[in-house]
C-alpha positions as CSV (number, residue, x, y, z in Angstrom):
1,X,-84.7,-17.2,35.7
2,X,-84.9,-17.5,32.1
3,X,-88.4,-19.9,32.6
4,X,-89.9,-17.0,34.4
5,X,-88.9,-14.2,31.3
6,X,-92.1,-12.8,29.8
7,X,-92.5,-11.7,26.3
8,X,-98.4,-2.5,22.4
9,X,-101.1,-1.4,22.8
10,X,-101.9,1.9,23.7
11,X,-105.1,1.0,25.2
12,X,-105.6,1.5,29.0
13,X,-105.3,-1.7,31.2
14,X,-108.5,-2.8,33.1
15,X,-110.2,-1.1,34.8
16,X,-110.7,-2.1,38.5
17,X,-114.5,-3.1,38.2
18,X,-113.4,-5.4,35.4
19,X,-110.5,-6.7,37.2
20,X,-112.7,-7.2,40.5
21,X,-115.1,-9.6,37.7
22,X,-112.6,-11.7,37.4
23,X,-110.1,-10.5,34.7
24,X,-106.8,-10.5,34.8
25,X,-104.0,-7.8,33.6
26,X,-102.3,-9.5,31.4
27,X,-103.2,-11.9,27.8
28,X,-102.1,-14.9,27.4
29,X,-99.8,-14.1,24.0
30,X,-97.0,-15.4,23.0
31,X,-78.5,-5.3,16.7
32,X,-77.3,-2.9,14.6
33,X,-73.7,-2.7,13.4
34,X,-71.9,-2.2,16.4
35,X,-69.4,0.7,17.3
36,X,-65.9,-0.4,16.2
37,X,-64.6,-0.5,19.8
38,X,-67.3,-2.9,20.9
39,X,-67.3,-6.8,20.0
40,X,-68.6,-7.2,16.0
41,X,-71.6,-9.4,16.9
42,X,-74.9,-8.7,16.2
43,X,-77.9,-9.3,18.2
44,X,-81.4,-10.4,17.4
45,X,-84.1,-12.3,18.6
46,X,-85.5,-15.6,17.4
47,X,-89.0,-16.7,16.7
48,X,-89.0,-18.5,20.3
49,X,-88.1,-15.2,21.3
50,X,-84.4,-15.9,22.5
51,X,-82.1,-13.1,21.7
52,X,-79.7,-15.0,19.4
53,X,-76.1,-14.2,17.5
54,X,-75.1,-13.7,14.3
55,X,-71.2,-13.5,13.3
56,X,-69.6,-10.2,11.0
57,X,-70.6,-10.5,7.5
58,X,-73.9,-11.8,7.6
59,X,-77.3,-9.8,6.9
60,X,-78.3,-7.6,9.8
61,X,-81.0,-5.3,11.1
62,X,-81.5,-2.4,8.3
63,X,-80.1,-4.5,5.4
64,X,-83.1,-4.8,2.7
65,X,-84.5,-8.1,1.9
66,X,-87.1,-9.3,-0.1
67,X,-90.5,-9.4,1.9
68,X,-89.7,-6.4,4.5
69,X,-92.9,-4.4,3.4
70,X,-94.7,-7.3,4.6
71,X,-92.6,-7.8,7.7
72,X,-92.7,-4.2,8.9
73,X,-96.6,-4.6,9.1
74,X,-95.9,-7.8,11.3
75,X,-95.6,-7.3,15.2
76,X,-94.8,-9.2,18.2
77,X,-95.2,-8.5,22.3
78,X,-93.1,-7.1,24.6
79,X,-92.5,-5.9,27.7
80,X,-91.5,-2.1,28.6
81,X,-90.2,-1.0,31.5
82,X,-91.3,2.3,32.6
83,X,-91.6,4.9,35.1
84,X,-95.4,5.5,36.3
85,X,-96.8,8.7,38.4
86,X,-95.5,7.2,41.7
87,X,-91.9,6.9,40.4
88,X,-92.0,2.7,40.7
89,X,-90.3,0.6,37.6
90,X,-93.4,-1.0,35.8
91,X,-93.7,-3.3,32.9
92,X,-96.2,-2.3,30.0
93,X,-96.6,-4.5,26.9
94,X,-96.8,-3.4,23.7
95,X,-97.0,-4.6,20.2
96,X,-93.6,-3.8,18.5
97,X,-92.9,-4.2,14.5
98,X,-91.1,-7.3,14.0
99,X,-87.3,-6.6,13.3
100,X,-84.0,-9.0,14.1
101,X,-82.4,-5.8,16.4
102,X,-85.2,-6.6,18.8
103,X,-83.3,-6.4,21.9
104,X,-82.0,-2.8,20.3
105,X,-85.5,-1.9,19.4
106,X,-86.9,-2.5,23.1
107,X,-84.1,-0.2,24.3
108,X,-84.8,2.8,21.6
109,X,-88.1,2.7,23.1
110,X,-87.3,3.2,26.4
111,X,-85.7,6.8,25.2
112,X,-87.6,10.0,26.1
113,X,-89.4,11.8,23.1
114,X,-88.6,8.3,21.2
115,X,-90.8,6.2,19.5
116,X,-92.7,5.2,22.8
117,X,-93.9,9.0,23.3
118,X,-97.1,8.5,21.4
119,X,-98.1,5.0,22.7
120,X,-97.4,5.7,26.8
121,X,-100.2,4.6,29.3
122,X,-101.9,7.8,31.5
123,X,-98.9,8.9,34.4
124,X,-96.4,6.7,32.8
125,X,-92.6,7.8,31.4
126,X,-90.0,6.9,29.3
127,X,-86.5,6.1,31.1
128,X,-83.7,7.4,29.2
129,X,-82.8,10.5,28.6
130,X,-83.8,12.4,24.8
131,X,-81.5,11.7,21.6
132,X,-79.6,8.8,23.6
133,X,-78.4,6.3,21.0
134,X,-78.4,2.3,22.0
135,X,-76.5,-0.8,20.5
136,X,-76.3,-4.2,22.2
137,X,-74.5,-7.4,22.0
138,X,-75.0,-10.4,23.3
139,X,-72.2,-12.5,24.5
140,X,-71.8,-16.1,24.6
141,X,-72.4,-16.7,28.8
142,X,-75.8,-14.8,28.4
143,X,-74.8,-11.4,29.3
144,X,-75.8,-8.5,27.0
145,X,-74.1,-5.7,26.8
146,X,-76.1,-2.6,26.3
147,X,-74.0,0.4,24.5
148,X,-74.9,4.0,25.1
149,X,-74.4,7.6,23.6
150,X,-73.1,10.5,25.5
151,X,-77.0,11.2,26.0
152,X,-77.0,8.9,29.0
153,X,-75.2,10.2,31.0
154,X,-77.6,13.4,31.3
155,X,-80.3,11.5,33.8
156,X,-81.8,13.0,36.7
157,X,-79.7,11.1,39.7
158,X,-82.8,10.5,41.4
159,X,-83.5,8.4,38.3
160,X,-80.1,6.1,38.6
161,X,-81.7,3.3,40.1
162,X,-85.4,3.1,37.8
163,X,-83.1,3.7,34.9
164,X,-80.8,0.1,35.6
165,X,-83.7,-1.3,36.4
166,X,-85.9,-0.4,33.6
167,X,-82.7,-1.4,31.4
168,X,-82.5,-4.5,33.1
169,X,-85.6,-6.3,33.2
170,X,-86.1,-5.0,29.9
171,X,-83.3,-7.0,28.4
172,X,-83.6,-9.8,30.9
173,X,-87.6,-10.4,29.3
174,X,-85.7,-12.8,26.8
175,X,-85.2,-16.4,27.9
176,X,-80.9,-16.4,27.3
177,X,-80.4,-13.1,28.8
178,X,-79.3,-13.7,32.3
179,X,-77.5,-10.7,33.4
180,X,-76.9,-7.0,31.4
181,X,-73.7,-4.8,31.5
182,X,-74.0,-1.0,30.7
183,X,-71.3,0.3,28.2
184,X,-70.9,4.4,27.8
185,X,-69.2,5.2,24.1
186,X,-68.2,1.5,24.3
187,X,-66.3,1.8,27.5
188,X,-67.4,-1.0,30.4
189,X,-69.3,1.2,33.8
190,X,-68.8,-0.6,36.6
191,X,-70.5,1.8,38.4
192,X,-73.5,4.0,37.2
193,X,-71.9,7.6,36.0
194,X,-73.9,9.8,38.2
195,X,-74.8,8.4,41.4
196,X,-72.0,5.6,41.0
197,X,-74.9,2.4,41.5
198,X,-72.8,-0.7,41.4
199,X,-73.0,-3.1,38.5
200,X,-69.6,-4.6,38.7
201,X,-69.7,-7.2,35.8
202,X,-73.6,-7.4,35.4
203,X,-76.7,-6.6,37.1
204,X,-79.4,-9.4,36.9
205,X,-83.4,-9.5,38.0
206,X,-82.0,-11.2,41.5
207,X,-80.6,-7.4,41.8
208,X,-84.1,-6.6,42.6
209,X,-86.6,-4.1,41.5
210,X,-88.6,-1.3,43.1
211,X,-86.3,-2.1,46.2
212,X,-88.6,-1.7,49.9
213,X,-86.7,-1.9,53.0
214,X,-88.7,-0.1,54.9
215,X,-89.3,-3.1,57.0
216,X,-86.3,-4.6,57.2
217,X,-84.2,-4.5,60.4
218,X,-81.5,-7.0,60.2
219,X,-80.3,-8.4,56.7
220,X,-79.0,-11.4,58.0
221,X,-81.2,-14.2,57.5
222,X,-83.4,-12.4,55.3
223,X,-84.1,-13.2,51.3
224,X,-84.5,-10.5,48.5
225,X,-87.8,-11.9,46.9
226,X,-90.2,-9.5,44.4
227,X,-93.4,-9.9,45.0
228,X,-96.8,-8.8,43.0
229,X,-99.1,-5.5,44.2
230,X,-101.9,-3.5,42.2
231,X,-101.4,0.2,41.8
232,X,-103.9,2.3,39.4
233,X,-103.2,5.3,37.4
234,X,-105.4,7.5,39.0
235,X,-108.4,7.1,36.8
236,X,-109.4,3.4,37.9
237,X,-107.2,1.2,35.7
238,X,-105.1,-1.1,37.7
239,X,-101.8,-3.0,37.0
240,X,-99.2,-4.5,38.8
241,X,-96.2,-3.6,40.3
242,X,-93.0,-5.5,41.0
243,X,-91.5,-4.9,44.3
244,X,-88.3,-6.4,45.8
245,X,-88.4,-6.9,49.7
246,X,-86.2,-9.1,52.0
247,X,-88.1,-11.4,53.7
248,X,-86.9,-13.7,56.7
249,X,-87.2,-17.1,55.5
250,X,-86.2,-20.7,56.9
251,X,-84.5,-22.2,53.9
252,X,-84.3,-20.6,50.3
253,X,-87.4,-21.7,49.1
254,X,-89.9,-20.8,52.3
255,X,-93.1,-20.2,49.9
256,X,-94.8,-20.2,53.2
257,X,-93.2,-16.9,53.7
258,X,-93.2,-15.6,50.2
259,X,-97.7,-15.7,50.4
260,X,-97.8,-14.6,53.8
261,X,-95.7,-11.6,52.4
262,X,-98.8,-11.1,49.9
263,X,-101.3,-11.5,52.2
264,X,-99.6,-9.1,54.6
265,X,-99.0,-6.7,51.5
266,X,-97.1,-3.5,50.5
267,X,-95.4,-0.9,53.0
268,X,-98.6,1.2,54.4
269,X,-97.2,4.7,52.7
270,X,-96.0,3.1,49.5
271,X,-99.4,3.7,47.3
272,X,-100.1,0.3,46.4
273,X,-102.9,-2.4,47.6
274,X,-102.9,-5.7,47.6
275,X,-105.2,-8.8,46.3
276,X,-105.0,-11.3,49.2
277,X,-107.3,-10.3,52.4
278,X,-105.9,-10.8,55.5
279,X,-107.8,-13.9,56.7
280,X,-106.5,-16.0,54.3
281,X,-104.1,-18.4,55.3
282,X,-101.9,-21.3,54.5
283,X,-103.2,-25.3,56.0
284,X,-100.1,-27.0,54.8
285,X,-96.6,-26.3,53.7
286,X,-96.7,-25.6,50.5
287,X,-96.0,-28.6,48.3
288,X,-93.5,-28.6,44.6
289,X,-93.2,-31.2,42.2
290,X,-91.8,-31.2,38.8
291,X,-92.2,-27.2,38.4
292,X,-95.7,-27.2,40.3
293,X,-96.5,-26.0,43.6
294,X,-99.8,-27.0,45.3
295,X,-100.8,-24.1,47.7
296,X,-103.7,-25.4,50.4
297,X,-105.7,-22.2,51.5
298,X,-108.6,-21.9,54.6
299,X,-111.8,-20.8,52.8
300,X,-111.4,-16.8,52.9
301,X,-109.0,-17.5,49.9
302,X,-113.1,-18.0,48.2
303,X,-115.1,-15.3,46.2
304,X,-118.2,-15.0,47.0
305,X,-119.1,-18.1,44.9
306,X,-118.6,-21.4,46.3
307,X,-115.4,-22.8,44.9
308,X,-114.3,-20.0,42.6
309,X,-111.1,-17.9,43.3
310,X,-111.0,-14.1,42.3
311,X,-108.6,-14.4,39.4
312,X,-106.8,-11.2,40.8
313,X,-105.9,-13.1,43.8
314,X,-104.8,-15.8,41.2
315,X,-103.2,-13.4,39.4
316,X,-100.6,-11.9,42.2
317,X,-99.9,-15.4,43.3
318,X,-98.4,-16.6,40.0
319,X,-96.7,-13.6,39.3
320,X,-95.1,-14.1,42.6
321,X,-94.2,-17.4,42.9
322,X,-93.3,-17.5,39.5
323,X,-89.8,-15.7,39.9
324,X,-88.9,-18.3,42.1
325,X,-86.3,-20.7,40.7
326,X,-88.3,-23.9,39.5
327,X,-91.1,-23.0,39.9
328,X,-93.1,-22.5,36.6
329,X,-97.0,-23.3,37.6
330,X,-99.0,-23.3,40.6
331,X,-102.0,-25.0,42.2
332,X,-104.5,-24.0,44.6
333,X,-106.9,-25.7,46.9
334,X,-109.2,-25.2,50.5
335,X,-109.3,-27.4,53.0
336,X,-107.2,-30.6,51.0
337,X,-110.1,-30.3,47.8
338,X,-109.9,-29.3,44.4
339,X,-112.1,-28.1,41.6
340,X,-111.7,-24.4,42.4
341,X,-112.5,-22.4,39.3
342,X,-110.6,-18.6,39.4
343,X,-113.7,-16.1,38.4
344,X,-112.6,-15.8,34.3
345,X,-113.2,-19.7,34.2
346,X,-109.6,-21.1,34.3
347,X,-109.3,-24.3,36.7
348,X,-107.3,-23.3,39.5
349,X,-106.6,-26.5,41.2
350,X,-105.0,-27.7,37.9
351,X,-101.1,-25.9,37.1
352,X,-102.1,-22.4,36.0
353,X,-98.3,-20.6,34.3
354,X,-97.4,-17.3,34.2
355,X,-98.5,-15.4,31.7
356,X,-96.3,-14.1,28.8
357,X,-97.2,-10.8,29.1
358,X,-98.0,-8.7,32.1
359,X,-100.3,-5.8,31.9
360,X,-101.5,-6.0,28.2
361,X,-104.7,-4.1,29.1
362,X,-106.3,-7.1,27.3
363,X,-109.1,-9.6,28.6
């Protein structure tokens, strides 16, 4: 999935009247030493944002160079995952200082009464638990291995499952991470140490996130795909939540199935809404070409403006079909025609790409 990766502020995200207007949640934006019983490579991440290796003996993260004044006042994007009021694994995006331990960095910030403290969103929380210590390192077949402190261990077992896949997705955000092993002291878990969660030899974002089976009777012939709802924090300001449902599909790539998903939306007790309205529907099979997918919708897919799409609806789509493999832009038209403009101005019915960043409380 590494063309689907993303890449602070401590201002709200929209809020729902703004979103409704046609604003989206998200802007368009763009290791240590390690323990002597873990491997001696160093992990950073590049200006493309790929987490990259250095070998023993050159510079790393803390070493002074000339210029770090300046560079400490420099920051870059990224993506959080955190805990909010209803207990469901979110991403938030902040702006972090610049540093070459960035992978490291985005992990210290996931620590309760760490440097994230002062910067979380209303009704959201930090994943790990206080005074844990992190180190990573990045191995050569894209897995990262994330080290960590006794500290860990001390999680609330009804947090197991946020907590792998806070780490997870977290780490997974850069394009050459593909899959992340946990490491206790430096010694491999191939299960979680509380609850015992699997993670064999590396969990990946095909593990899921924010898992719903509610709905699912019989695995077999079914498809873990994470799709795209809205839930708010209580005070009006929406953002949107990953969740991970298996859908029955015809062949591995039934988009058909993945925005009929949408437009039937979340589990009815599970707090979230959704964006598409339930008289939208599909004319055609969805069509992909070189990375694009060209989705032909009946009318009720329209705002109430002739040919202009409620960027929300826009919004969850992308998101959504996004994390399918391939797929890096989509396409929308009604009834066979283009020119359909989404409600912030953007030309649906040309390739519109995920965005780098989701819920930067920015428009």
């Amino acid at each position: 999935m590494s063309n689907k990766k993303v890449k602070m502020t401590a201002a709200a995200v929209l809020a729902s009247s703004v979103l409704l207007s046609g604003c989206g949640l998200f802007g368009g934006d763009e290791q240590a030493a390690p323990e002597a019983d873990i491997p001696k490579d160093v992990s950073y991440v590049d200006d493309a944002g790929d987490v990259t290796e250095e070998t023993e003996g050159t510079e790393t993260e803390g070493t002074a160079t000339d210029g770090e004044d300046e560079a400490a006042t420099e920051t870059t994007k990224r993506e959080l995952y955190l805990i909010d009021s209803n207990g469901y694994v979110v991403s938030q995006t902040f702006d972090l200082p610049k540093t070459e331990g960035t992978a490291k960095q985005a992990l210290e910030h996931l620590v309760q009464g760490g440097p994230i403290e002062d910067l979380l969103p209303n009704g959201f929380r930090a994943v790990l638990p206080a005074g844990t210590e992190v180190d990573v390192n990045l191995k050569e077949d894209g897995t990262i291995v994330a080290d960590f402190s006794n500290e860990f261990i001390e999680y609330d077992p009804n947090d197991e499952k946020k907590i792998l896949e806070s780490i997870t997705w977290t780490l997974t955000q850069f394009p050459n991470v593909k899959r992340v092993q946990i490491q206790v002291n430096g010694h491999n878990q191939e299960v979680m140490p509380v609850n015992k969660t699997p993670i064999g030899k590396g969990v990946s974002r095909s593990n899921g996130i924010n898992l719903d089976t509610s709905e699912t009777v019989d695995i077999r012939n079914t498809r873990a795909v994470t799709l795209y709802f809205v839930a708010d924090n209580n005070e009006g300001d929406p953002y949107y939540v990953p969740v991970t449902k298996r859908l029955a599909m015809k062949e591995s790539n039934d988009y058909a199935a993945i925005v009929n998903a949408l437009v039937a939306g979340p589990s009815y007790n599970s707090g979230l809404t959704k964006e598409l309205n339930n008289e939208i529907k599909l004319l055609s099979e969805p069509q992909y070409a070189n990375g694009n997918l060209t989705l032909d919708f009946n009318e009720d897919i329209l705002g109430l403006e002739e040919k202009v799409v409620s960027r929300a609806v826009v919004d969850s789509l992308v998101l959504t079909l996004t994390e399918q493999a391939g797929v890096e832009t989509i396409s929308i038209t009604v009834n066979g025609e283009g020119g359909l403009m989404a409600t912030d101005g953007t030309n649906v019915s040309e390739p519109v790409a995920r965005p780098e960043n989701v819920n930067t409380g920015r428009f």
